[in-house]
C-alpha positions in Angstrom: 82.3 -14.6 -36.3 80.2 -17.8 -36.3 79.1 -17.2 -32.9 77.9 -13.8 -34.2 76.3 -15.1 -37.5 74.4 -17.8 -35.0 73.3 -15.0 -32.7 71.7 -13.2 -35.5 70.0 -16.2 -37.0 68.1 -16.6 -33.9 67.3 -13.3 -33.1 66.3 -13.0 -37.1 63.7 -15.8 -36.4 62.4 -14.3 -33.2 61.5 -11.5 -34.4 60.0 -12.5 -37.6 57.7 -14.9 -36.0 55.1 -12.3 -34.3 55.9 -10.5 -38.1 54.3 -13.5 -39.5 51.2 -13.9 -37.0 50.9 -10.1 -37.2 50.8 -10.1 -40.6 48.0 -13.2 -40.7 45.6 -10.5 -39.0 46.8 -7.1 -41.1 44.1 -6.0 -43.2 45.2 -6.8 -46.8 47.9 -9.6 -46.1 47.9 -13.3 -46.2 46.3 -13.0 -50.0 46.8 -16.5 -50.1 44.6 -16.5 -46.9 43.3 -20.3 -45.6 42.7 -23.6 -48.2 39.5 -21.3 -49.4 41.6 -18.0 -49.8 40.3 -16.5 -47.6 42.0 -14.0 -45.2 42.2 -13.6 -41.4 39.4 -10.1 -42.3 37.1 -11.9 -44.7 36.5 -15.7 -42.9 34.5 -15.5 -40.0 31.5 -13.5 -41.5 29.0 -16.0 -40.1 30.4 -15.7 -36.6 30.2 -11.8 -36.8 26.6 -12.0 -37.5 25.6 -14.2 -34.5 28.0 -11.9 -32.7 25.9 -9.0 -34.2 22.8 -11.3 -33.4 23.6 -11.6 -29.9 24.3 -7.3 -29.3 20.8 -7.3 -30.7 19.1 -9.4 -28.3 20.5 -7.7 -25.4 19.8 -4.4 -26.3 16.7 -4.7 -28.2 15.1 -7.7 -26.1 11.8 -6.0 -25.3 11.4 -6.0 -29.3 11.4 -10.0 -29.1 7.9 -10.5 -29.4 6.1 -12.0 -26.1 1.9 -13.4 -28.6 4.1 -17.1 -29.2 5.1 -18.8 -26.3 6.1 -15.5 -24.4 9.5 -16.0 -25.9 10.0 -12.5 -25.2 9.7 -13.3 -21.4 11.6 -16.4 -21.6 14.6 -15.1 -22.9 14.3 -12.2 -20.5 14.5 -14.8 -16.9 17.9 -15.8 -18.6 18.8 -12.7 -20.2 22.6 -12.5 -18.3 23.4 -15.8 -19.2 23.0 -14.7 -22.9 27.2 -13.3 -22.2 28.3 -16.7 -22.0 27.0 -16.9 -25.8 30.0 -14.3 -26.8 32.6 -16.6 -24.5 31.5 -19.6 -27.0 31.7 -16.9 -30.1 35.3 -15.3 -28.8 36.6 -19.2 -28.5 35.6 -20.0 -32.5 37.0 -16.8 -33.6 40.1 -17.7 -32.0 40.1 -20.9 -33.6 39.4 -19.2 -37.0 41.5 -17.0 -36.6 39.1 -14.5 -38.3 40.0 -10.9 -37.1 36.1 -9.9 -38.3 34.6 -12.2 -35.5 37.0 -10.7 -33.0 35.8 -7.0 -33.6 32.5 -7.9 -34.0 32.6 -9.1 -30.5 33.3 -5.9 -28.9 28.9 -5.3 -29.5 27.9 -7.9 -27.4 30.6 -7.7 -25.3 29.7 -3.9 -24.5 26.1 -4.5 -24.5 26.6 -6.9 -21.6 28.5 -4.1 -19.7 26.1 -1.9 -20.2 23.1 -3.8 -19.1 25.3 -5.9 -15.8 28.3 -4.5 -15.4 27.2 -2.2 -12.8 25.8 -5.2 -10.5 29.7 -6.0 -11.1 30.5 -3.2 -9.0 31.4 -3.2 -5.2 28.5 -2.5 -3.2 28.0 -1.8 0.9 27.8 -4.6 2.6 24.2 -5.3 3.3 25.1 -6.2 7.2 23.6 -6.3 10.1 24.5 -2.2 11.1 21.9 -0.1 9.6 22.3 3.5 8.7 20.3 6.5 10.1 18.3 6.1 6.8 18.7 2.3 6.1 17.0 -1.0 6.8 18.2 -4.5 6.0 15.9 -6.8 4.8 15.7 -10.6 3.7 13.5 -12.4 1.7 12.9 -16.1 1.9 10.6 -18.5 0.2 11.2 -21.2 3.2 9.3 -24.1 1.1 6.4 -26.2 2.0 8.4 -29.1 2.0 11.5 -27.5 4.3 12.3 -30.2 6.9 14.5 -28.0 9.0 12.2 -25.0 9.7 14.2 -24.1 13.0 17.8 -24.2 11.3 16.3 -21.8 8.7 15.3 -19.3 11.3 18.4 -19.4 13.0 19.8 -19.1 9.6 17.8 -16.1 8.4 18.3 -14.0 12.2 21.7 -14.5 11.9 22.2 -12.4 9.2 20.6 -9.7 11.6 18.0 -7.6 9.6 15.5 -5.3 10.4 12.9 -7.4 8.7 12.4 -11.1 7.4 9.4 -11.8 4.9 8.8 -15.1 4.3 6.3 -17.4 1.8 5.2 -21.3 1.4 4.2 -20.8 5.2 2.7 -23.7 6.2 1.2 -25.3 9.7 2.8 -27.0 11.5 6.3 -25.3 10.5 4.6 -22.2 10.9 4.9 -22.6 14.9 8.4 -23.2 14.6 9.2 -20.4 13.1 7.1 -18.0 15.3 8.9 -19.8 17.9 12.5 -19.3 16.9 11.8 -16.1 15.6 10.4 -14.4 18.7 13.1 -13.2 20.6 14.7 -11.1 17.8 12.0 -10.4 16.8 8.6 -9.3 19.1 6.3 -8.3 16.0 5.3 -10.4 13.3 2.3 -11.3 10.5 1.3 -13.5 8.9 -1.6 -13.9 6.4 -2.6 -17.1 4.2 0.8 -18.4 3.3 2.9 -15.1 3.4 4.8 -13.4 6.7 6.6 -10.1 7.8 8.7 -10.2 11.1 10.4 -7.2 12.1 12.5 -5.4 15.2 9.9 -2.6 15.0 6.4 -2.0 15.5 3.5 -2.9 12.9 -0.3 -2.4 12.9 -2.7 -1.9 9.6 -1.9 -5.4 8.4 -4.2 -6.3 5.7 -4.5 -8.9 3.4 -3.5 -8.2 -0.4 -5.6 -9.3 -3.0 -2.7 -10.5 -5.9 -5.7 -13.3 -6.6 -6.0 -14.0 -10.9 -9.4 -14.9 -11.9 -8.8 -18.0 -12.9 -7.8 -19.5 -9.6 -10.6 -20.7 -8.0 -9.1 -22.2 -4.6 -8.4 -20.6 -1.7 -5.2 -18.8 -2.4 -3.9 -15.9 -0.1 -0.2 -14.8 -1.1 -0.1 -11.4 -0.5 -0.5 -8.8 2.3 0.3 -5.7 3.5 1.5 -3.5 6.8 2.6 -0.3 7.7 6.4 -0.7 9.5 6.8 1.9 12.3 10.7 2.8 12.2 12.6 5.2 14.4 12.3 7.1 11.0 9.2 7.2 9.4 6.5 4.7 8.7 7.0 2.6 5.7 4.5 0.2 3.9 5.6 -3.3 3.7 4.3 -5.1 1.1 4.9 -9.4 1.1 4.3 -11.0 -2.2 4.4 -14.4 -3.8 2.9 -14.6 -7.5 1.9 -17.5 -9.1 4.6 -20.3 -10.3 5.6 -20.4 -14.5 6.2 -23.6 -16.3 8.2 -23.8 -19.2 6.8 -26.4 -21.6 6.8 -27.7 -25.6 4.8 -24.1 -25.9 7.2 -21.9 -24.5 6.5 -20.5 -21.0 3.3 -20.4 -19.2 3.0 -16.8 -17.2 -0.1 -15.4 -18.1 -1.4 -15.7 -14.1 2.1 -14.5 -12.8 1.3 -11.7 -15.1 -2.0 -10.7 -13.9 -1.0 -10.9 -10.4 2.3 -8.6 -11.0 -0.2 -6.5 -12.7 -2.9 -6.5 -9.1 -0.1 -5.6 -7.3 1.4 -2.9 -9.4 -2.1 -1.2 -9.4 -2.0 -1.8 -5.2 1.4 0.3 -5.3 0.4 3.1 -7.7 -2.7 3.4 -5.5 -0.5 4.0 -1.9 -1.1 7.2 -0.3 2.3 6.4 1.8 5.8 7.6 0.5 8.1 5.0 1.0 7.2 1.6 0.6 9.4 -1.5 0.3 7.9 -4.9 -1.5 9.6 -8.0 -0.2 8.5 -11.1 -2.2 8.9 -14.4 -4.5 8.1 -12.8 -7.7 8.8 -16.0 -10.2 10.9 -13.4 -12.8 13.8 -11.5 -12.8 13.7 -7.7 -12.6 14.5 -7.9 -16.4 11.4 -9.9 -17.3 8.2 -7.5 -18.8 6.1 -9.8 -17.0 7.0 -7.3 -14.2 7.3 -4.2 -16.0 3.9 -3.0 -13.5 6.1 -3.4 -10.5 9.9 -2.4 -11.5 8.5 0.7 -14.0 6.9 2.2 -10.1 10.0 0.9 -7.8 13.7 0.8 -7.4 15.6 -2.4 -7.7 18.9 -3.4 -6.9 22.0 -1.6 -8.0 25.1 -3.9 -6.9 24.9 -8.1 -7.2 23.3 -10.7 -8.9 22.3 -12.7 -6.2 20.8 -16.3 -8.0 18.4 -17.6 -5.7 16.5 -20.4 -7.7 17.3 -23.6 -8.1 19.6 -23.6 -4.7 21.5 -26.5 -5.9 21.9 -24.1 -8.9 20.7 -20.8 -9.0 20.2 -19.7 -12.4 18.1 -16.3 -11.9 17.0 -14.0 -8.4 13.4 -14.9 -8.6 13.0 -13.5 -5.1 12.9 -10.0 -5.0 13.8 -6.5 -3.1 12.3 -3.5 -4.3 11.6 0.1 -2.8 10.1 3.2 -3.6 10.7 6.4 -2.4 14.3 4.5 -1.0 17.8 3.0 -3.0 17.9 -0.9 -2.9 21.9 -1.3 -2.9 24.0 -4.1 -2.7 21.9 -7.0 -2.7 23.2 -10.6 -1.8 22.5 -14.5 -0.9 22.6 -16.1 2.4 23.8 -20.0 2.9 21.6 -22.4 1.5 18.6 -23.6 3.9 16.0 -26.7 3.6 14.3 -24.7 0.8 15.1 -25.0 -2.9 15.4 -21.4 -2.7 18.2 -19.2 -1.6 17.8 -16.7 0.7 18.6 -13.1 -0.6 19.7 -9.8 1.7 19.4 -6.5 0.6 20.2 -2.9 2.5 17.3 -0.3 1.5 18.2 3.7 2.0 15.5 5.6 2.4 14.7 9.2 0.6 
């Protein structure tokens, strides 16, 4: 009988200690609440709106207004890392203990998904095999100041793709890489500071004025060539807009701007279905800054793929984007010389 009396005592007080925790979250209980009263439901109220805050800025970021500081753009180069604002949130609420913060979380938390959980998804690898309608591509900004110019070739063929566009082209590196490149690749342009070598054929190469007014240098980032595939022809474009700095007034774009803008107007204006643009861009896909570009072209459906800094990518500032084709799973490479990663990407054609 003692034994039994013991038994029951301990099962009494495992079972009535997830009663009590349950009861510290019910709506209604714990009237006493915390030292200020206040219940599990009613504390918290500040972290639910900065949870509600947060929702908001990934839904409605386009309304954050771009005339001070293009804050608007600035919160749009970063706009994925905005999640790990509702980790920090879900961690306080926890620590509060405040059931309102904890539903509240469920906005940003499904905003999120909705805006990035597809790049979440598997995707088909972006290999070296090509489809009957694909090519793989990889973009590369190589950097003026890579001291390894032959290991990134080798790097970059490795991966096996169709094409390889390259920018920050400079002589004498520019040698070395036509060198190294060749036997994978027989055809190849290059204009000003921008290249395009591929397995197959190209002719039409022109150069693509992306030029903003106020530059006054010589500065030739941009051209363009028609790709002769066992397929169809298809329009290469190779791109590298101008640079942003973020400063004390919020970030400097207005030239990046007008040059996504010039080379939006070059794509509208291609008589050529399909077309593929390869390039350093200096934004992310989510960025208005390059609303002229991603509101005419496809862009990737499957990966992040962080290519700047390389010690530390924190956004894909090099881009892959198609029209008139499906940009799928898109990817980085190893690290090079540069201080960019390189970033692969399989394109299906319509």
């Amino acid at each position: 009988m003692v034994v039994r009396a013991q038994a029951d005592r301990g099962a009494t007080s495992t079972v009535r200690a997830p009663l009590r925790w349950a009861r510290r979250w019910a709506p209604g209980a714990d009237a006493r609440g915390d030292a200020g009263g206040r219940s599990a439901w009613t504390r918290g109220r500040v972290l639910a709106a900065l949870a509600a805050l947060t929702a908001g800025l990934l839904v409605f970021h386009r309304a954050v207004p771009n005339s001070v500081g293009r804050l608007g753009s600035l919160l749009e180069t970063f706009l994925p890392w905005l999640g790990l604002a509702g980790v920090v949130l879900l961690g306080l609420a926890l620590l509060r203990r405040s059931a309102t913060a904890l539903v509240a979380l469920l906005l940003p938390a499904a905003a999120w998904t909705y805006l990035f959980g597809g790049l979440l998804l598997p995707g088909a690898d972006s290999g070296a095999t090509s489809g009957a309608h694909d090519l793989v591509v990889v973009q590369h900004n190589v950097s003026d100041e890579n001291t390894d110019p032959a290991g990134t070739a080798r790097s970059l063929a490795d991966a096996g793709p169709d094409l390889i566009a390259l920018e920050e082209l400079l002589p004498p590196a520019l040698t070395v890489y036509e060198t190294t490149l060749a036997p994978d690749y027989p055809h190849h342009t290059v204009l000003g500071t921008v290249g395009l070598w591929s397995k197959h054929p190209l002719t039409g190469t022109r150069l693509l004025d992306i030029k903003p007014q106020g530059i006054t240098e010589t500065w030739s980032r941009g051209l363009r060539t028609v790709v002769r595939t066992p397929h169809g022809e298809i329009v290469a474009y190779v791109a590298h807009l101008p640079s942003v700095r973020v400063g004390a007034g919020g970030l400097a774009s207005s030239w990046r701007d007008e040059s996504a803008r010039l080379l939006g107007q070059a794509v509208a204006a291609e008589e050529l279905k399909a077309v593929i643009l390869m390039g350093d861009l200096n934004s992310t896909v989510d960025d208005r800054g390059l609303a002229p570009l991603t509101s005419r072209m496809n862009v990737a459906e499957r990966g992040f793929a962080f290519s700047f800094p390389a010690a530390f990518p924190l956004a894909r500032i090099d881009q892959v984007m198609a029209r008139s084709g499906t940009v799928g799973h898109i990817h980085t490479l190893p690290a090079t010389g540069s201080d960019h990663l390189p970033i692969a990407a399989r394109i299906t054609l319509d």
